[in-house]
C-alpha angles and dihedrals in degrees: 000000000000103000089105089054086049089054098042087050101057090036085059102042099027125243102278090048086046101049089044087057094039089059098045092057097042074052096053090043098054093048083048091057083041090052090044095046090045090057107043084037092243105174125230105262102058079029079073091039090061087037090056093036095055087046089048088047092054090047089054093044092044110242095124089059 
């Protein structure tokens, strides 16, 4: 689904660019499921479920492309 946009992305802004941004925002989305866990008092263990499911997710829609 987003793999074209992926690709589009690290054509535009060259690998090492790419790879700097990707991080930053796999960053941002992890702090934002620990946010989430520590306020609803989710435990760690479902805290790295949601961490592996939202890394599966991006694999299926393409943005780990």
């Amino acid at each position: 689904m987003f793999a074209a946009f992926v690709v589009l992305a690290r054509k535009c802004l060259g690998q090492k660019q790419f790879n700097r941004v990707r991080g930053k925002w796999i960053a941002l989305h992890v702090q934002t499921i620990n946010h989430f866990c520590d306020r609803f008092s989710i435990n760690t263990t479902t805290r790295q479920h949601l961490i592996r499911l939202a890394r599966e997710n991006g694999k299926r829609l393409g943005l780990l492309a």
